[in-house]
N, C-alpha and C positions, 0 to 999 in steps of 0.2 A: 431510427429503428425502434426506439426505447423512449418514451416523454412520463417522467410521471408532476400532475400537477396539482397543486395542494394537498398531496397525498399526508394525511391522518390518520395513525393506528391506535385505538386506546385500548386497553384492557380494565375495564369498570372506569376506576376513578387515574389511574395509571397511563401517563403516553408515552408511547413505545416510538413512535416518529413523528415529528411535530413539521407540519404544512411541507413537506420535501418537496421543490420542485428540481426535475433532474432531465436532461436533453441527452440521448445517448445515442452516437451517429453510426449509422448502417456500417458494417463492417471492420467496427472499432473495438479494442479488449480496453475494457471500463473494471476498476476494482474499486470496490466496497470496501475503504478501511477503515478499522477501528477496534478499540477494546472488547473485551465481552461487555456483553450489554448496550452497546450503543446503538441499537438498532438495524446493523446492516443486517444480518439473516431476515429479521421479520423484513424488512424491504424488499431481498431477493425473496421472499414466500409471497408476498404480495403480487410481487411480477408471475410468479409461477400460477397464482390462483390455487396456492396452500393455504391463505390467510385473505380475508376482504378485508378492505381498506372501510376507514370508518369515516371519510370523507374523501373528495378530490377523487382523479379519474385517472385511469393506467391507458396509455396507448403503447398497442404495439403492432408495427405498419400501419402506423395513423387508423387504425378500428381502437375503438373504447370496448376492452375488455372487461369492466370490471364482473360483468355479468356471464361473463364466458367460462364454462368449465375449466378446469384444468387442460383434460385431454383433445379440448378444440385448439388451443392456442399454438399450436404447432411450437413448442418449447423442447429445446435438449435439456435434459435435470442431470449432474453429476453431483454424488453427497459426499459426503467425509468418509462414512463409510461403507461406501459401493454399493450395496443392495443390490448386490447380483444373486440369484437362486440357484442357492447351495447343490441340487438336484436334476436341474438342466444343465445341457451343452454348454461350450461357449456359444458355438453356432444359433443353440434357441434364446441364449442369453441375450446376443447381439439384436436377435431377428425378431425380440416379443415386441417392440413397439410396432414395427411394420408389418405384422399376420393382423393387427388390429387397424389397421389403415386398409385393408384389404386387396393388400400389392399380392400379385399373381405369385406363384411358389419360386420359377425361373428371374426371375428379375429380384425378390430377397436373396436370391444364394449369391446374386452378380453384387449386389447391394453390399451384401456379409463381406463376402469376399475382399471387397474392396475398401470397406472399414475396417478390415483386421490388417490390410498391410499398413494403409497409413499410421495405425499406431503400431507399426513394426512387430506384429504377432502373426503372421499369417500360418496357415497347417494348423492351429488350436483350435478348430470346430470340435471337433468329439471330444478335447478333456473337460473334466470338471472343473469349477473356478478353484477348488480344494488341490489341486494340484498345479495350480500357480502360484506364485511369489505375491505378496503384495502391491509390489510395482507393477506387475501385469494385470494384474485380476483392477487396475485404477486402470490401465487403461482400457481393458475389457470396458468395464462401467464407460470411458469415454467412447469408444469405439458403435456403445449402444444409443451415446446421448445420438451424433451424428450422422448415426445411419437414415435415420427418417428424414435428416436435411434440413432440420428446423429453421424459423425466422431467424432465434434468438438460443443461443448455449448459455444456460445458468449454470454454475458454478459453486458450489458451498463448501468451500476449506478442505478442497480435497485432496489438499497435498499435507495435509498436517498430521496424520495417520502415519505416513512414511520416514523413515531413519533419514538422516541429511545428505549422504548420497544419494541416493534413490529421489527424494525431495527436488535436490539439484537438478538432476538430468530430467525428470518429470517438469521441472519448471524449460525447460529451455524444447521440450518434445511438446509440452502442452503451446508452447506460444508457437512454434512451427505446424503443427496441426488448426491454431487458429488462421493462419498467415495464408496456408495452403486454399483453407476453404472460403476462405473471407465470410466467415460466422460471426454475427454480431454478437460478444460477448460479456457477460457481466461475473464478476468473480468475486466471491466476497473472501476476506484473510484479517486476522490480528496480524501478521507479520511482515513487518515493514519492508523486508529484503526482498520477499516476494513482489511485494507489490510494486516499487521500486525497478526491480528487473524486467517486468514483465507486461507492466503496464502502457497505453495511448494515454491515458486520463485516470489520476486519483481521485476517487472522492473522498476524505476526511472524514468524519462522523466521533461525534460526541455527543452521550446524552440525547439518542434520536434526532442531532441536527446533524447537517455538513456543513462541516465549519471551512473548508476549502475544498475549492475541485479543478484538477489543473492538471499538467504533465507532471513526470516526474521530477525532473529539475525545476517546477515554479514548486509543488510542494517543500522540496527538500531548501533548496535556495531563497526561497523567497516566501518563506511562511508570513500568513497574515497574522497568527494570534498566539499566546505561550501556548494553547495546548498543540497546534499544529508542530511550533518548533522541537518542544520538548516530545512527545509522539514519534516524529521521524527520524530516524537515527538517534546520536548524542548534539548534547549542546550544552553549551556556558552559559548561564542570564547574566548581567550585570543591571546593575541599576545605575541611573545616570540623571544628570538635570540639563536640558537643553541650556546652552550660555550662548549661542549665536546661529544663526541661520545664514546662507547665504548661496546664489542659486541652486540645488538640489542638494548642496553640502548641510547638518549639522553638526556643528562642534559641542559635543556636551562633557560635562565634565563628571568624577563621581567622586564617591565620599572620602575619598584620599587625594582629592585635588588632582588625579591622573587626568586630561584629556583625552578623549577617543574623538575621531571624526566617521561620521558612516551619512550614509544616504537616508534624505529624510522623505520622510511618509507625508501624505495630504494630511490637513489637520493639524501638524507639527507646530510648534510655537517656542517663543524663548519663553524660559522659567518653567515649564513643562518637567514632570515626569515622569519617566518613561524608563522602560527597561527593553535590552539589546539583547542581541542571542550572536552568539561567535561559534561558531562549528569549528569542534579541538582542530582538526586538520590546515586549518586558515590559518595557524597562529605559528608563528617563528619566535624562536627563542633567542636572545642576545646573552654569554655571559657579563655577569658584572653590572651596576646601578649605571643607567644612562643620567641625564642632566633628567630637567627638573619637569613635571608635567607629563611623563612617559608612564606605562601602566608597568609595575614593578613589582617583584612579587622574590619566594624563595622556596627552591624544591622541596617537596616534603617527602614524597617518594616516587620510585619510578617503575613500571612494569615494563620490562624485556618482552616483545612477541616476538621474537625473528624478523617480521617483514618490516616493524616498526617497536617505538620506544610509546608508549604512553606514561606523561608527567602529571603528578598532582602538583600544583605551584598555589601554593599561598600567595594572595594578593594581599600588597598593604592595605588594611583599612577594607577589605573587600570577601568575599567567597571564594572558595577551591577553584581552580579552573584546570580542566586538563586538558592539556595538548596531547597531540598527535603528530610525531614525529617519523618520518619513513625514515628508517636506517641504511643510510647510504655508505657509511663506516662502521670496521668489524665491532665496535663497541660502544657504549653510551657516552653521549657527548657531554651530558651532566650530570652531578654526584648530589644527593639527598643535603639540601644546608645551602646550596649554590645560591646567590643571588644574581636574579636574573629579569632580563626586562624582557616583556610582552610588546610583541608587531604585530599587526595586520592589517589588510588593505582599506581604503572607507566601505566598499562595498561586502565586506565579509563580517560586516556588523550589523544585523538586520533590525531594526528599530518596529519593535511589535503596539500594534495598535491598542492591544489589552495593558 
C-alpha cells in the first residue's frame, strides 16, 4: 500500500531521515517508533505530502506521489491534537472533507452517519466539538479521517493528549476501527506500550534511521542492536567474552568468572565481546550462593507492586540487574542483603550485534 525508497529529508546542512527504505502491506497497522527527534513524524509528513522528500520516491497504490498534492492522495490525517473547527457541527466536522470531493448531499448524511457509529458516537451531529470530552472530540477527528475511505490512515500521536484511561480504551477502539475497515495504516508514538499493543509491524527509528522493523514479539524478543533492546520496555546489559561456541549455543563468561549460555548471533566468534540484554522478567531467583560459575549477585532493594516484586540485585563483579517477579505469595520472597543466584533460560539472553 505504502513503499518508501531512498526516501531523504534534510533541512540545510541537517538530515532528518537518512535513505529509509520501508514496504507497508495493504491492510496492515504499521507504527513509527521512536524518541522525539528521530524522525518518524517528518516521515509520516512526507507520506502525507506536508513535507517533500529531498531525495528517493514515496508510492502509495504503486503511483509515485512525490509530486502529488496533499489533497489528491486520498489520505485520512489524525493529529495529536484533533483540529477539528471549534464553530461547526460534528456533522460538518465529519462531512468537510467529502462536500470537497463533490459527493451529492444524500450520500454524506448516509456516509456521516455511518462514521459516527463506528466510533460509537452516533445522535452528535448538531453539538459542537466544545461540548465533548476529549476522548470523543479524538474520535470525532477519527470518524472524519475515514469517512472519505482513504487508501491510507495516518496517524500522528493521537492518543498522547488523552489521561491513561481514556488512552487505554482509545487504543483497543482505535485498532477495532482499523480491523473493521481493513485501512492501511501508519501510526506514529514515542510510547512503546502503544505500539507493542497495537501494532502488525514496528518500525524502530533512531537518529532518522530504522534500526529494526518487525512484529511485536521480534522487536521486543529479539532486538538486533542496544538501542532497540534498551528503547523497548526494560532491560539488563551485561557484558561478556565469548569462551566457546558450539551449534547455535555460546558459552560466554563475564568479569566475575559467572558463565551465562544464550543463542549466538551470525558473526559470533570465540574471544569476542559482546554485550547481552536479559529482560527483568526471564530471570529467577535461587536463594543462597549456588557452586561455582553461576551468575550471583545480593539484593539491594526491592519494590512491592502488588501484581509483582521488582529486585535491584547487585551482581558480583558486575552491574544492577533487576528482576521481575510475579508475586504468587502474600509476601516478598527476598529481604534487602540476601544472597542470591541469578537463572535463566539460553534463549532469554539476547546477544546484540552492537
Amino acid at each position: 500500500a505504502v513503499e518508501l525508497r531512498g526516501v531523504v529529508k534534510r533541512y540545510g546542512e541537517f538530515v532528518a531521515v537518512h535513505e529509509m527504505d520501508l514496504e507497508i502491506e495493504d491492510g496492515s497497522f504499521v507504527t513509527l517508533l521512536g524518541p522525539s527527534g528521530c524522525g518518524k513524524t517528518t516521515t509520516l509528513r512526507m507520506v502525507a505530502g506536508l513535507e517533500g522528500a529531498t531525495q528517493g520516491d514515496i508510492y502509495i497504490k504503486g503511483r509515485r506521489v512525490n509530486d502529488v498534492p496533499i489533497h489528491k492522495r486520498n489520505l485520512g490525517i489524525v493529529f495529536q491534537n484533533y483540529a477539528l473547527f471549534p464553530h461547526k457541527t460534528i456533522f460538518d466536522n465529519v462531512a468537510f472533507g467529502l462536500k470537497y470531493r463533490n459527493v451529492d448531499k444524500q450520500t454524506i448524511r448516509e456516509r456521516v452517519k455511518k462514521a459516527l457509529e463506528l466510533v460509537r458516537l452516533p445522535q452528535t451531529e448538531n453539538r459542537l466539538p466544545s461540548q465533548l470530552s476529549g476522548g470523543q472530540q479524538q474520535r470525532i477527528a477519527l470518524a472524519r479521517a475515514i469517512v472519505i475511505e482513504p487508501d491510507v490512515l495516518l496517524l500522528d500521536e493521537p492518543l498522547s493528549a488523552l489521561d491513561a484511561n481514556l488512552r487505554d480504551e482509545m487504543r483497543v477502539e482505535l485498532k477495532r476501527i482499523q480491523r473493521e475497515l481493513g485501512v492501511t495504516s501508519i501510526f506514529v508514538t514515542h510510547d512503546q506500550e502503544e505500539a507493542l499493543t497495537m501494532s502488525d509491524r514496528i518500525a524502530v527509528m533512531s537518529d532518522g534511521r530504522v534500526q529494526q522493523i518487525g512484529s511485536a514479539t521480534d522487536v521486543y524478543e529479539r532486538p538486533i542492536n542496544h538501542f532497540v533492546a534498551d528503547f523497548i520496555g526494560e532491560t539488563n546489559f551485561l557484558d561478556v567474552t565469548v569462551s566457546g561456541i558450539e551449534a547455535e549455543r555460546a558459552t560466554c563468561v563475564t568479569a566475575g568468572g559467572a558463565e551465562v549460555v544464550t543463542e549466538a548471533v551470525r558473526g559470533c566468534r570465540v574471544g569476542a565481546k559482546v554485550s547481552l540484554s536479559v529482560r527483568p522478567e526471564k530471570i529467577a531467583l535461587r536463594a543462597g550462593e549456588d557452586p561455582e560459575h553461576r551468575l550471583r549477585g545480593e539484593i539491594e532493594r526491592l519494590i512491592y507492586l502488588g501484581t509483582d516484586t521488582h529486585y535491584q540485585v547487585k551482581l558480583e563483579r558486575g552491574p544492577d540487574f533487576l528482576v521481575r517477579v510475579q508475586n504468587a505469595h502474600a509476601s516478598a520472597a527476598f529481604e534487602p542483603g540476601q544472597p542470591v543466584t541469578l537463572e535463566f533460560d539460553p534463549g532469554a539472553a539476547r546477544m546484540l550485534v552492537d
